[in-house]
N, C-alpha and C positions, 0 to 999 in steps of 0.2 A: 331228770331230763337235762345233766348234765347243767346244772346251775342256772338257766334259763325259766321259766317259769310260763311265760307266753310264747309260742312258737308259731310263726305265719307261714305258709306255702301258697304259692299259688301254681296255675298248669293254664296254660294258653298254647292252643292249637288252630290256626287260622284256617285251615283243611279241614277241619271238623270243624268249625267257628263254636271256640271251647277255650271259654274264660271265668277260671274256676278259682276259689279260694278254699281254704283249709286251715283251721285255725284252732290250738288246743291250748288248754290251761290249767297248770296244773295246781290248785291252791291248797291250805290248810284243810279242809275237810269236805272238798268235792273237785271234780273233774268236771271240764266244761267243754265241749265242743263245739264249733261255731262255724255251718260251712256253707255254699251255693255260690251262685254265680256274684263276679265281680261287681261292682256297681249296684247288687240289688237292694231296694230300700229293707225288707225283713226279712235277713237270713235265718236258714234254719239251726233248732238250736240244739243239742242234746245234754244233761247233766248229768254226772253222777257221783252219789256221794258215798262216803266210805267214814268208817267205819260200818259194815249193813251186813245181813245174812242172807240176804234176796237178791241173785246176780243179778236181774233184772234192774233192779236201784243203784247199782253201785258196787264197790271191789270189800272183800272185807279187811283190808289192810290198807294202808298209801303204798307200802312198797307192791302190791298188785297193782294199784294203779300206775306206780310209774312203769311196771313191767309192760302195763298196756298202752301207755304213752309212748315207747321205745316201739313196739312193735304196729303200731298206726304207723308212726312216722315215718320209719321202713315202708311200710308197703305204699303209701304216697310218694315218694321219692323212687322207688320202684317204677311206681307207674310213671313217670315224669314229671310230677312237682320240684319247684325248685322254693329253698326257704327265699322268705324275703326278711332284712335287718332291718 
């Protein structure tokens, strides 16, 4: 993830009243996802870890997960997220 390791986006659309975050991480040996509406007290979460054989759980390498990290963060940016530093 290009030496980054936490990466934030968020997408706000007042016309749609659409205030969203997007949030991915990529550590030692799991992936974590972290997304929903801005301001909400319990976002939702997804993880997954790797080394595993169950694509369901997780990638079986890091380099698939960063390939899955690269290709998330395209398609939110895509759609109109913009990162936040």
């Amino acid at each position: 993830m290009k030496g980054k390791k936490m990466r934030h986006f968020e997408y706000k659309d007042l016309t749609e009243n659409a205030s969203k975050f997007w949030k991915i991480n990529l550590e030692s040996k799991k992936l974590i996802v972290t997304y929903g509406r801005i301001g909400i007290k319990k976002p939702a979460i997804k993880t997954y870890i790797f080394p595993t054989t169950n694509p369901k759980e997780g990638f079986k390498t890091k380099e698939d997960a960063k390939k899955f990290c690269e290709k998330k963060i395209r398609e939110k940016t895509n759609k109109g997220y913009q990162e936040i530093n």
